[in-house]
N, CA, C and O of each residue as an XYZ file, in Angstrom:
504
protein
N      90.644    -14.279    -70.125
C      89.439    -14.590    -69.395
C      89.764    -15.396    -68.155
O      89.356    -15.281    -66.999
N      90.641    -16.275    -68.734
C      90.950    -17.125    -66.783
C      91.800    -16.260    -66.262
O      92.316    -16.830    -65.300
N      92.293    -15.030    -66.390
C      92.562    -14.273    -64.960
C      91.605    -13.630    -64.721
O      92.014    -13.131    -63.672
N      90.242    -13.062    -64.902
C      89.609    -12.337    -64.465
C      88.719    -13.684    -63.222
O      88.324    -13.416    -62.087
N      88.629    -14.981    -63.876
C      88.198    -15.407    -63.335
C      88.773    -16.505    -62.045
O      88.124    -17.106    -61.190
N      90.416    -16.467    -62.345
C      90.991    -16.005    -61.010
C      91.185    -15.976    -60.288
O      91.859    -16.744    -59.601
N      90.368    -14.476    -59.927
C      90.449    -13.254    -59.056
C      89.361    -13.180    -58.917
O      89.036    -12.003    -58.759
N      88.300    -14.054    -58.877
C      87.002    -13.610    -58.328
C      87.204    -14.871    -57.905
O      87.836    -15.829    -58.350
N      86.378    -14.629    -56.727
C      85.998    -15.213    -55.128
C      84.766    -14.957    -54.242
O      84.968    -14.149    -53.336
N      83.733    -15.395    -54.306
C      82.936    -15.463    -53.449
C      82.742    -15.303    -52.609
O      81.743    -14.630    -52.356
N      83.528    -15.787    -51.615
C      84.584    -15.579    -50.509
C      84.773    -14.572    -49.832
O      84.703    -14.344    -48.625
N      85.106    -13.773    -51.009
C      86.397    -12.955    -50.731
C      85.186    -11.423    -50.373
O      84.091    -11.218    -50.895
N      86.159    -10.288    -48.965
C      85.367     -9.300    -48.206
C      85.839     -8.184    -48.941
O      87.043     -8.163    -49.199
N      85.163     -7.309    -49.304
C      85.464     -6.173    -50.260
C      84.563     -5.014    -49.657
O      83.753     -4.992    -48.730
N      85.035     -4.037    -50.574
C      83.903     -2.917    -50.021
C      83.083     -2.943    -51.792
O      83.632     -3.252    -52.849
N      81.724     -2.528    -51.579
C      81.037     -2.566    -52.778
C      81.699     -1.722    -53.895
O      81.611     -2.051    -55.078
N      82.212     -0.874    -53.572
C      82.601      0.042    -54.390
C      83.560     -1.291    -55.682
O      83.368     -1.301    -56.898
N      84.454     -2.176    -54.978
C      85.067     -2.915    -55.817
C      84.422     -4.512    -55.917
O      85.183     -5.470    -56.054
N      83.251     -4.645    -55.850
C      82.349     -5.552    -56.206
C      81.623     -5.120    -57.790
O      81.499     -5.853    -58.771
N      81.292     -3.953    -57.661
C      80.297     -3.010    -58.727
C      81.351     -2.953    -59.782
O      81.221     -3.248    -60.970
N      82.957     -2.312    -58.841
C      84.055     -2.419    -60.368
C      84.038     -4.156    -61.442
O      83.550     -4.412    -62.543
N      84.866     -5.062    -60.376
C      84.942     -6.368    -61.031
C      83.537     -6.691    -61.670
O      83.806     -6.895    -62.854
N      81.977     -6.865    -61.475
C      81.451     -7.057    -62.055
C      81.441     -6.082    -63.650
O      81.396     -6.363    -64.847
N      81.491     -5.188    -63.058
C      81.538     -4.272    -65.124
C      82.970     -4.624    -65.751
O      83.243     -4.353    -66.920
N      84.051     -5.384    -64.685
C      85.091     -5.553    -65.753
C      84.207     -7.038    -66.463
O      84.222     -7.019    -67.694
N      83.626     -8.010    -65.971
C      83.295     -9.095    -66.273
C      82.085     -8.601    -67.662
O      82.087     -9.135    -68.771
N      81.600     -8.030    -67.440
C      80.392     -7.675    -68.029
C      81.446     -6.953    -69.616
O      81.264     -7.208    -70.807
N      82.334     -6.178    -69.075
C      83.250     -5.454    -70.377
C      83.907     -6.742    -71.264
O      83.923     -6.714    -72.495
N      84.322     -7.611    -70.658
C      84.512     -8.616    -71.241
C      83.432     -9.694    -71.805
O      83.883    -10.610    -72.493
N      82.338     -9.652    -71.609
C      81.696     -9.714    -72.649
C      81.336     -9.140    -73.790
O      81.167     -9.791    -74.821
N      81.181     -7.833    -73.708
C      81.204     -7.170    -74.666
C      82.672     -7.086    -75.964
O      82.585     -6.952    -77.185
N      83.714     -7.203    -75.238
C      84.768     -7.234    -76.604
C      84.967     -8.631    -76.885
O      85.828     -9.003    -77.682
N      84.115     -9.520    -76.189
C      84.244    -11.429    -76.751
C      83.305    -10.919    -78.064
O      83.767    -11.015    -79.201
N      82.072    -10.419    -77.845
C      81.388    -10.186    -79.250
C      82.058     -9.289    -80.288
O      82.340     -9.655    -81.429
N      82.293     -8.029    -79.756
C      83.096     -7.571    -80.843
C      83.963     -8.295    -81.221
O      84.067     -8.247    -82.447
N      84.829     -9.128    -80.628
C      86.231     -9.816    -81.705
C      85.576    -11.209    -82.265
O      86.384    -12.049    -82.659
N      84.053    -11.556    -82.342
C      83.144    -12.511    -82.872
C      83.380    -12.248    -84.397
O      82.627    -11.280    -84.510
N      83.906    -12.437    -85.664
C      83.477    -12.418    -86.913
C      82.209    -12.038    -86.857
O      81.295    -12.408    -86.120
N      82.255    -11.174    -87.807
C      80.603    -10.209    -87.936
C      80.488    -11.018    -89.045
O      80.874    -10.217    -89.896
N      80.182    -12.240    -89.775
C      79.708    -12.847    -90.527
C      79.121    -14.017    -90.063
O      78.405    -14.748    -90.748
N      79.524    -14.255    -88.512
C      78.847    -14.640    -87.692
C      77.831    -14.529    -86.358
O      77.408    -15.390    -85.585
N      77.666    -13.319    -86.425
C      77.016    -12.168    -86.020
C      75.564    -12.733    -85.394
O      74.841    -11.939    -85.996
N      74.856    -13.351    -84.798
C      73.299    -13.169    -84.746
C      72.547    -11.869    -84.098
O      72.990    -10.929    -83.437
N      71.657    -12.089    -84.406
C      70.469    -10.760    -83.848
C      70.517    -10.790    -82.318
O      70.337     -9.783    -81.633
N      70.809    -12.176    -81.760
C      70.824    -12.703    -80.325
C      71.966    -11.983    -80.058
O      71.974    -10.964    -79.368
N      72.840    -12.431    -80.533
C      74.617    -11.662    -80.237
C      74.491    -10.139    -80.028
O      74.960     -9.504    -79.084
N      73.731     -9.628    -81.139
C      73.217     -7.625    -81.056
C      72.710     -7.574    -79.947
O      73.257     -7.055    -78.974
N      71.265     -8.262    -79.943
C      71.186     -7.912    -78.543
C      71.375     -8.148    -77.147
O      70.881     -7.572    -76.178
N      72.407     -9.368    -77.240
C      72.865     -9.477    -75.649
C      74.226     -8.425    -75.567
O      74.714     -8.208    -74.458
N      74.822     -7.776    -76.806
C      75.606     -6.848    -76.752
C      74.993     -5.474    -76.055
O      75.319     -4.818    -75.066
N      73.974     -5.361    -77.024
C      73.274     -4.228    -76.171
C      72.566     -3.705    -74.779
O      72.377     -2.574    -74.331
N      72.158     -5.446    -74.137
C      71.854     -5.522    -72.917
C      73.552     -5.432    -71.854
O      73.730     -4.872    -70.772
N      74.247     -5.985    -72.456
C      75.779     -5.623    -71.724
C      75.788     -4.205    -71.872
O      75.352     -3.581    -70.905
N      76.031     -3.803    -72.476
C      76.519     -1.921    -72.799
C      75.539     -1.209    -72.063
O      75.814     -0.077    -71.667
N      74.031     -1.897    -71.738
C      73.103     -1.159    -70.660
C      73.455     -1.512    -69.544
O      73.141     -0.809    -68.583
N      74.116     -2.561    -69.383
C      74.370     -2.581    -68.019
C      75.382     -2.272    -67.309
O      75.581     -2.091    -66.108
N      76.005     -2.241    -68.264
C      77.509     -1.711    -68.159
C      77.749     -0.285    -67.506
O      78.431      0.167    -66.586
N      76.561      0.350    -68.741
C      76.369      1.753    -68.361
C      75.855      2.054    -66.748
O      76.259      2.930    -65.984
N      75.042      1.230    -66.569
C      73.835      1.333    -64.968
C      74.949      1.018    -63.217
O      74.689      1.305    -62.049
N      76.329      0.235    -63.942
C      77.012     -0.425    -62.803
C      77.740      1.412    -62.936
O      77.891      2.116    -61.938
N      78.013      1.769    -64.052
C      79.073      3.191    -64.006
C      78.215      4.254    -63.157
O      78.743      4.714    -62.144
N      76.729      4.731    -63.567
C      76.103      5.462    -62.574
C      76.071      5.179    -60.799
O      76.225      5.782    -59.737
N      75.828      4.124    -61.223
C      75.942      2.543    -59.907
C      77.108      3.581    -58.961
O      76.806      4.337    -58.037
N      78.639      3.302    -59.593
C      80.022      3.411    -59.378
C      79.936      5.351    -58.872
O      80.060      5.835    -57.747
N      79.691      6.039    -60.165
C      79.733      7.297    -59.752
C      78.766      7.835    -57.879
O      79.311      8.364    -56.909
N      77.541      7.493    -58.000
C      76.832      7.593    -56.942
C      77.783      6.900    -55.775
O      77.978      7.619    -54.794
N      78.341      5.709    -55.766
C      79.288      5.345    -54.621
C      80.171      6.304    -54.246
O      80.200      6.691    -53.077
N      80.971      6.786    -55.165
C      82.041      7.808    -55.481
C      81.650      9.160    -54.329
O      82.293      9.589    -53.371
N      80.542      9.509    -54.813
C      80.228     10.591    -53.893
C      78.728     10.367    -52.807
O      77.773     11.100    -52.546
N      79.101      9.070    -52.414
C      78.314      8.887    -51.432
C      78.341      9.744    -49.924
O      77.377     10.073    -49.232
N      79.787      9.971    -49.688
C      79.899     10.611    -48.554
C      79.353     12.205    -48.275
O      79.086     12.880    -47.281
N      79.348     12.411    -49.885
C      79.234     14.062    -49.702
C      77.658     14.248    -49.640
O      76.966     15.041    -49.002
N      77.249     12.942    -50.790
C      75.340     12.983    -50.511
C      74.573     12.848    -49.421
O      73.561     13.484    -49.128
N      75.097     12.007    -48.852
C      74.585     11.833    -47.260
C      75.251     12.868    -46.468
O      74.631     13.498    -45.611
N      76.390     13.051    -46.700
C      76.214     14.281    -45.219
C      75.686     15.411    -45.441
O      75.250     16.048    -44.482
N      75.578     16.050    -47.054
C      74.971     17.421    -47.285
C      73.151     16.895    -47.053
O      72.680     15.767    -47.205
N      72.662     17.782    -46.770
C      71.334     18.078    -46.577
C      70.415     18.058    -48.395
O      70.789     18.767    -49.329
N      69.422     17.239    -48.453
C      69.352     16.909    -49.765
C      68.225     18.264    -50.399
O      67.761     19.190    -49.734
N      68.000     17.955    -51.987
C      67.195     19.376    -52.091
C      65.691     18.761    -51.663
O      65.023     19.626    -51.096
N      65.055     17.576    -51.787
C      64.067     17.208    -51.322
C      63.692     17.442    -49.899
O      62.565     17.830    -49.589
N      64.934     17.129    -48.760
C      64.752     17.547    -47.741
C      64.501     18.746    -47.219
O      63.853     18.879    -46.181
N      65.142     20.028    -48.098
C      64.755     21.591    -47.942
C      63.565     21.491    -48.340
O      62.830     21.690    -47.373
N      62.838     21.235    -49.495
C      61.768     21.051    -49.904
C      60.508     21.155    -48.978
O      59.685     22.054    -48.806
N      60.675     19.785    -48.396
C      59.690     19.246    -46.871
C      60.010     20.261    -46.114
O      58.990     20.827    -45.719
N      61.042     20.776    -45.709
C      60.732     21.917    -44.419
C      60.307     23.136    -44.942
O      59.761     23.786    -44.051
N      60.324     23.621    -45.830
C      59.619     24.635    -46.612
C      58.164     25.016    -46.467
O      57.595     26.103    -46.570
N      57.569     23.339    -46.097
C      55.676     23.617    -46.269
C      55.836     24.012    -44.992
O      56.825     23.732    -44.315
N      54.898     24.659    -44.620
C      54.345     24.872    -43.690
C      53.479     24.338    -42.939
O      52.435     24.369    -43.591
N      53.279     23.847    -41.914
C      52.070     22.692    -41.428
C      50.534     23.276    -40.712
O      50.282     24.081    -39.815
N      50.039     22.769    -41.246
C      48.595     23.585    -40.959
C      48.369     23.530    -39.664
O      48.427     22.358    -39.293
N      48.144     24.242    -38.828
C      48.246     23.696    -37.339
C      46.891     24.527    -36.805
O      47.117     25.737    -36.764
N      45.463     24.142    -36.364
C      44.390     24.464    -35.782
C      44.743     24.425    -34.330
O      45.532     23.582    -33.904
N      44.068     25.491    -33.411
C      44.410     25.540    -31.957
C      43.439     24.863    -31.866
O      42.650     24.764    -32.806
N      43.164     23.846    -29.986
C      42.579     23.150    -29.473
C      41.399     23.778    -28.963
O      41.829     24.354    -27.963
N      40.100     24.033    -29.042
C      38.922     24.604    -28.592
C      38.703     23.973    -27.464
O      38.744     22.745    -27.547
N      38.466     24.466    -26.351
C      37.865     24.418    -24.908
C      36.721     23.178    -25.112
O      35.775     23.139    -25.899
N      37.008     22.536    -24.464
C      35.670     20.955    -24.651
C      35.640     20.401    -25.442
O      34.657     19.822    -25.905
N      37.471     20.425    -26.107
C      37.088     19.318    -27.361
C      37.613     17.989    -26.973
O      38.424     17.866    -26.055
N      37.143     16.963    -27.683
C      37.106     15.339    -27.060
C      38.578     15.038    -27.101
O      39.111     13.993    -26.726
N      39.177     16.131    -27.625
C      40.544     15.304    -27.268
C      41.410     15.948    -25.421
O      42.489     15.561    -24.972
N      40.562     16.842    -24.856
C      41.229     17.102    -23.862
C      40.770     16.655    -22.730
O      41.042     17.209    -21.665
N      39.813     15.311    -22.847
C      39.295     14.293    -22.197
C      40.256     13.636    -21.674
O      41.115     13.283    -22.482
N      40.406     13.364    -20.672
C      41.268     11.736    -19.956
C      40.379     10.358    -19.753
O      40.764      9.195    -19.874
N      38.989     10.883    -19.383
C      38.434      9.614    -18.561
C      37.970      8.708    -19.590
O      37.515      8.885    -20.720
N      38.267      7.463    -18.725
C      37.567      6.446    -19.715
C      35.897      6.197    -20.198
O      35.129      6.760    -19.418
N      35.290      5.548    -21.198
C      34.211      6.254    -21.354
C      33.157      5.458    -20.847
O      32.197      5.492    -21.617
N      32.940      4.661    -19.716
C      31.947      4.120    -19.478
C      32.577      4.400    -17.124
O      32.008      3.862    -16.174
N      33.818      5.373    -17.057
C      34.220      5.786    -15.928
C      33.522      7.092    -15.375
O      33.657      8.224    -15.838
N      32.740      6.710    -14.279
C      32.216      7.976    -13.286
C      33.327      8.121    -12.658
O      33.962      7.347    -11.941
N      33.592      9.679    -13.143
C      34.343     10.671    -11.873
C      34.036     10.649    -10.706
O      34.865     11.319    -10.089
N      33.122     10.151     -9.906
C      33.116     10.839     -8.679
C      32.819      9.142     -7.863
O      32.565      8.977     -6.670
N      32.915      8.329     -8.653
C      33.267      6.926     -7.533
C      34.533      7.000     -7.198
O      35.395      7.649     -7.790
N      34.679      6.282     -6.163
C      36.279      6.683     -5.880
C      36.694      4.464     -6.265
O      36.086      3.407     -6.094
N      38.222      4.963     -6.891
C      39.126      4.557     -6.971
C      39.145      2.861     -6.075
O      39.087      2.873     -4.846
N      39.211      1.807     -6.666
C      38.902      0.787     -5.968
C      40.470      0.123     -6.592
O      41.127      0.703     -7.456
N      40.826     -1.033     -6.028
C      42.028     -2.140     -6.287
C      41.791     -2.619     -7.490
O      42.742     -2.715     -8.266
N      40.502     -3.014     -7.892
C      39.460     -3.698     -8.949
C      40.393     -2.668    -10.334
O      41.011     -3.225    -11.241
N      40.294     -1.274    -10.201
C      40.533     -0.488    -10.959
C      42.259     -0.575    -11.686
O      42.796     -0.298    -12.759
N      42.630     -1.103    -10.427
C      43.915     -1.362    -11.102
C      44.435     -2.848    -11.285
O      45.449     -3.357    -10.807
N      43.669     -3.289    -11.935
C      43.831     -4.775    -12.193
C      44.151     -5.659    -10.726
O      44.615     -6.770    -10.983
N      44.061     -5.501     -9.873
C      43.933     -6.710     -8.180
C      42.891     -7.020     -8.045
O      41.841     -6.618     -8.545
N      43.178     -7.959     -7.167
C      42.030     -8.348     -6.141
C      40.985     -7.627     -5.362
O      41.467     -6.644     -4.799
N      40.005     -7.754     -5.195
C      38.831     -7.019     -4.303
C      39.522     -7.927     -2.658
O      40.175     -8.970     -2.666
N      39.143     -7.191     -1.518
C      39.016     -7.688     -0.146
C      38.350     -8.436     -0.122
O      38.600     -9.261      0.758
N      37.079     -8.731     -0.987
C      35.634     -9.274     -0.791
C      35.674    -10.501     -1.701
O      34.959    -11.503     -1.700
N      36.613    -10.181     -2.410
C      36.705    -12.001     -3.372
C      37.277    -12.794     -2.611
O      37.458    -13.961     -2.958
């Protein structure tokens, strides 16, 4: 147990891939401290913090595998993503006079002309 603990460092710059390892070695070593526990000393607590290790143990290995082939998941194109381009998008054409092919603002007459006022300045007259 004091070499595992060591070799861990806080510190210390890694790539996750060997962060995810050392933690399940730490975590594995809990698990065979209980197994080499006398099972006549055994508690229900001991079962189940064994069993919460061996789940987690298990979750850092999926954890580990998904790292493993991270490169190939991200660069291949995923099946969810074929998925989404598959639908089709409902697309309605724009009808002649509809409010969205408006520009003017809605309290703006077209046919005053264009003052300084309009573009945020000064009037001559202020």
């Amino acid at each position: 147990m004091d070499s595992i603990a060591s070799k861990l460092d806080l510190m210390e710059k890694g790539t996750r891939y060997q962060h995810y390892y050392e933690l399940k070695e730490v975590f594995l070593l809990g698990i065979d401290v209980i197994d080499r526990i006398n099972q006549s000393y055994v508690s229900d607590s001991d079962k189940k913090m064994k069993a919460d290790l061996e789940t987690t143990v298990s979750m850092i290995e999926k954890r580990l595998a998904y790292l493993v082939n991270y490169s190939t998941e991200a660069s291949q194109y995923s099946d969810f993503g074929r998925e989404i381009d598959r639908i089709q998008p409902h697309r309605t054409p724009l009808m002649s006079g509809s409010p969205n092919e408006q520009t003017q603002q809605p309290n703006q007459n077209p046919n005053r002309p264009s003052t300084q006022e309009d573009s945020g300045g000064e009037t001559a007259n202020a």
